[in-house]
C-alpha positions as CSV (number, residue, x, y, z in Angstrom):
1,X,-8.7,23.7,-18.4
2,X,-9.8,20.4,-19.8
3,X,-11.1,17.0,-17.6
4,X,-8.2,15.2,-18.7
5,X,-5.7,17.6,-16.5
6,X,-8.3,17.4,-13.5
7,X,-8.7,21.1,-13.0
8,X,-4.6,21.6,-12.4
9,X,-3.5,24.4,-13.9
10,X,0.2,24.5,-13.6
11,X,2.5,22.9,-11.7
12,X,5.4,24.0,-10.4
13,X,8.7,24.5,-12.1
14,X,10.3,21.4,-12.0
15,X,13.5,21.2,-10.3
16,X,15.1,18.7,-12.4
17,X,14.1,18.1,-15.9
18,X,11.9,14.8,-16.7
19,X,13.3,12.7,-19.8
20,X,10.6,10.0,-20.6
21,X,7.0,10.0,-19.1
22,X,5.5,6.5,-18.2
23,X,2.3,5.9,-17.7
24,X,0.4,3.8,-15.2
25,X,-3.3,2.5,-15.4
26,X,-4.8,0.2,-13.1
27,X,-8.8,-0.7,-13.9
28,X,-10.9,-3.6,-12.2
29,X,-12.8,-5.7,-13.8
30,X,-16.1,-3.4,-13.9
31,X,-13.9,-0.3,-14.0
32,X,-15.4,2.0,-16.9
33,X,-12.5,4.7,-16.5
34,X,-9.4,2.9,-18.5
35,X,-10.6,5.3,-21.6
36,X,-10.2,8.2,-19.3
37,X,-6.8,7.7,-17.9
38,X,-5.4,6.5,-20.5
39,X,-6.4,9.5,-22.7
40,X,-4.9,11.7,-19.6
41,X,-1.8,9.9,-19.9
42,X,-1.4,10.4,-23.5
43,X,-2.5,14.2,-23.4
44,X,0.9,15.2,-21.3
45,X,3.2,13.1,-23.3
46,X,3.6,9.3,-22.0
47,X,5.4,7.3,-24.8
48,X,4.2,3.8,-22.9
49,X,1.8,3.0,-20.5
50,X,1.6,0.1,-18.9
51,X,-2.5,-1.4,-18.1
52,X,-3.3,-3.1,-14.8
53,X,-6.3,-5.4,-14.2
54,X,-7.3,-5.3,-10.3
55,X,-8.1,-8.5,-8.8
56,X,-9.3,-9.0,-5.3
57,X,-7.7,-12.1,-4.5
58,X,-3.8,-10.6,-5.5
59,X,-1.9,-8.4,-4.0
60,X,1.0,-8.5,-6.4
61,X,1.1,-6.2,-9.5
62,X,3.0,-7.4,-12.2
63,X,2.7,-4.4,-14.5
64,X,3.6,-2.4,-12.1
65,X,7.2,-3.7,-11.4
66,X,7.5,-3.5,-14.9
67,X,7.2,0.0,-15.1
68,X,9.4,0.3,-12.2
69,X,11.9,-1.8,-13.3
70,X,12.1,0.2,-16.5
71,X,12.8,3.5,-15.0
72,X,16.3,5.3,-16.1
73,X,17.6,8.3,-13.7
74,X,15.3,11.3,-15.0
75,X,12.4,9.4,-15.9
76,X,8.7,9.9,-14.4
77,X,5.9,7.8,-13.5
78,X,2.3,9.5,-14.5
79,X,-0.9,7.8,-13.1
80,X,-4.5,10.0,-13.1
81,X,-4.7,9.1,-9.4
82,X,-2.9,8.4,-6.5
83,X,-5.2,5.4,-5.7
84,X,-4.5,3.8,-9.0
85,X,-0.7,3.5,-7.5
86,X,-1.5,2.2,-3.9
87,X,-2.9,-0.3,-2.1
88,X,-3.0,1.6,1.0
89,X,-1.0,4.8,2.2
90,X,1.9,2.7,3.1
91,X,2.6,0.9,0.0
92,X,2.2,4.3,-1.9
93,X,5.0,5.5,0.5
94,X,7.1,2.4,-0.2
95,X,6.4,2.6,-4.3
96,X,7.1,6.6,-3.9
97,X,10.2,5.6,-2.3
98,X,11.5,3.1,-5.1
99,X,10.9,5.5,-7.7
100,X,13.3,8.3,-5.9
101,X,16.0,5.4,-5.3
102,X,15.5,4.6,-9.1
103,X,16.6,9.0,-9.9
104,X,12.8,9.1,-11.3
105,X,9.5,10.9,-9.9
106,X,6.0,10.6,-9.5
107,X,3.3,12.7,-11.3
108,X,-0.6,12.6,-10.2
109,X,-2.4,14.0,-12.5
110,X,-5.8,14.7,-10.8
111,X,-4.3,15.4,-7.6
112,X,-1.5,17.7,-8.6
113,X,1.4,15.9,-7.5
114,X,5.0,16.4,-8.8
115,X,7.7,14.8,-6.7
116,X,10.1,16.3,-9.7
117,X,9.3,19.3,-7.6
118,X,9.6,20.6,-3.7
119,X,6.3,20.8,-3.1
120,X,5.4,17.6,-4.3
121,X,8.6,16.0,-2.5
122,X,7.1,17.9,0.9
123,X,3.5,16.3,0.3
124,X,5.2,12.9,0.2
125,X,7.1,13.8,3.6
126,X,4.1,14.5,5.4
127,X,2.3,11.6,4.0
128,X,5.0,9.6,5.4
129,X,4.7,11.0,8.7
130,X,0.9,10.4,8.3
131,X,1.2,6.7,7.7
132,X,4.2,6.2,10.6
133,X,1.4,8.0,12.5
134,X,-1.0,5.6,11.6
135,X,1.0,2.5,12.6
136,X,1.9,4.1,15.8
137,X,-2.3,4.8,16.5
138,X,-2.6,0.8,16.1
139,X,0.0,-0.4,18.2
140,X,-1.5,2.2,20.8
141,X,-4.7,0.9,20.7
142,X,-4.3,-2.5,20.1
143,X,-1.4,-2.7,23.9
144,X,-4.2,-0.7,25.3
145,X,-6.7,-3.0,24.9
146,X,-4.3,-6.1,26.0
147,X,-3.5,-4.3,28.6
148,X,-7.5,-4.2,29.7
149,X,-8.1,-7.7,29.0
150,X,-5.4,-8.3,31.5
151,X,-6.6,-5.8,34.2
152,X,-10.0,-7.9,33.9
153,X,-8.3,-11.0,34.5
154,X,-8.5,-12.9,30.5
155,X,-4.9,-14.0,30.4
156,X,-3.7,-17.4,29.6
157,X,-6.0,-20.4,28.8
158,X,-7.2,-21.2,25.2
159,X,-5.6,-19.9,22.6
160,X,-7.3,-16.0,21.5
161,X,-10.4,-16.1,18.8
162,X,-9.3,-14.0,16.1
163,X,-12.2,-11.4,16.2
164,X,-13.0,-9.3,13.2
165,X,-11.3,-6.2,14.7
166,X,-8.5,-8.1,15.1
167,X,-8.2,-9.6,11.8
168,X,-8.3,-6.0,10.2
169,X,-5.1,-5.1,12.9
170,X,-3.4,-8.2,11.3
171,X,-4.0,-7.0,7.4
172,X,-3.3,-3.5,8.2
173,X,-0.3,-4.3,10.1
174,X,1.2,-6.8,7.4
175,X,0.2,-4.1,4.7
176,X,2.2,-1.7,6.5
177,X,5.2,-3.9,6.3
178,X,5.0,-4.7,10.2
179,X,7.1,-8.0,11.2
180,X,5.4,-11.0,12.0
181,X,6.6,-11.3,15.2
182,X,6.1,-8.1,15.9
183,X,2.4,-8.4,15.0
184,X,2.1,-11.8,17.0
185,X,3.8,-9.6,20.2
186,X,1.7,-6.6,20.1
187,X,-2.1,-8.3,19.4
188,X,-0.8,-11.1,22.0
189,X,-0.4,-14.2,20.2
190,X,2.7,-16.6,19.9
191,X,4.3,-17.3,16.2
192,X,3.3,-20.4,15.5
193,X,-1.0,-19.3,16.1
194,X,0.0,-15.9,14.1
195,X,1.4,-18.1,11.4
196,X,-1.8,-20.8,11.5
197,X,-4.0,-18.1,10.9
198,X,-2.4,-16.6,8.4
199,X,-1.9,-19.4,6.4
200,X,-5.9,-20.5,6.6
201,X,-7.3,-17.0,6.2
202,X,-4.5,-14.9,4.1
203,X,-3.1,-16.9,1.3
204,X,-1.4,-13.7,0.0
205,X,1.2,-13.8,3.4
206,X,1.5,-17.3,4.2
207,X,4.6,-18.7,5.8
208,X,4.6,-22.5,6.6
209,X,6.1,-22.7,10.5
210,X,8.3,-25.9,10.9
211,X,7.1,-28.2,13.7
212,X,3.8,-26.2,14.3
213,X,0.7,-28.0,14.4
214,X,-1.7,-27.8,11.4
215,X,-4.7,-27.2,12.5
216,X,-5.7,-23.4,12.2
217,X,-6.8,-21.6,15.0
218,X,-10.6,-20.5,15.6
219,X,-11.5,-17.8,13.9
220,X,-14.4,-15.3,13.9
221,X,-14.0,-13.4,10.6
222,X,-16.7,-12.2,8.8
């Protein structure tokens, strides 16, 4: 079998026929493999495919609501890997989940993924449970460690540095699709210093918080 399929060879029969086959490619700016998945898109039939350029400082992807905005029941989304879809494990989930609502499926080429068929439905079940899994771990963690600060007697006074492991909760947790205020209860903050923060150090989620003061809280990010 050929590169281009990454070493699948077969899939499953698929359990509903696929009409139209659009490809997905998302490259950085230093990325030397557009030629490569774009050729892997082309070799199992895509009639479009749709070219994203990464950039560190968005989080939005504009070519990719394209191409889910012109799914039709039937259709199928082809990328050459998973990664190239999602951010993190939850927004894959959250994509994987549009693209079912929208009567389409998901094909990964180098990882052998076809949602058009059971076993690739199942491997998106489990890798939901994974990421609910994942969420769960942090809010563990992070009450556990509130509740030690308290048992060693750091509760009230000035307002809580955001550390470095903390500001990685924060992203993860907002990647995740967590609540604000659910983030600002469980890493022990109120809104309005949640909100601050965010708004100096996370331009991609900022909220402005009526009546809360504009100076942003002290930070130790890295």
């Amino acid at each position: 079998m050929s590169a281009i399929t990454g070493g699948c060879r077969t899939f499953l029969r698929r359990s509903c026929p696929v009409s139209a086959i659009l490809g997905y490619v998302r490259v950085s700016t230093t990325d030397q493999s557009v030629d490569l998945q774009t050729d892997a898109l082309r070799a199992i039939g895509c009639f479009r495919i749709w070219e994203e350029t990464a950039s560190g400082a968005r989080r939005d992807r504009p070519e990719l609501e394209k191409v889910l905005d012109a799914l039709r029941p039937g259709d199928q989304i082809a990328v050459w890997k998973l990664d190239r879809l999602g951010r993190s494990l939850s927004h894959l989930i959250e994509t994987v989940r549009r693209i079912e609502e929208a009567g389409a499926s998901l094909r990964s080429i180098s990882d052998c993924i076809d949602t058009s068929t059971p076993n690739g439905r199942f491997t998106f079940h489990v890798f939901g449970a994974l990421a609910e899994f994942e969420r769960e771990l942090v809010r563990e963690r992070t009450l556990a460690g509130l509740a030690a600060a308290r048992a060693r007697g750091r509760v009230g006074g000035q307002p809580p540095k955001v550390t470095p492991e903390k500001a990685r909760q924060v992203k993860r947790m907002l990647e995740d699709g967590t609540p604000k205020a659910e983030i600002a209860q469980v890493l022990g903050f109120s809104r309005a210093t949640l909100y601050r923060y965010i708004n100096a150090h996370m331009p991609d989620h900022r909220r402005e918080v009526p009546g809360a003061e504009t100076p942003a809280i002290r930070a130790e990010v890295s």
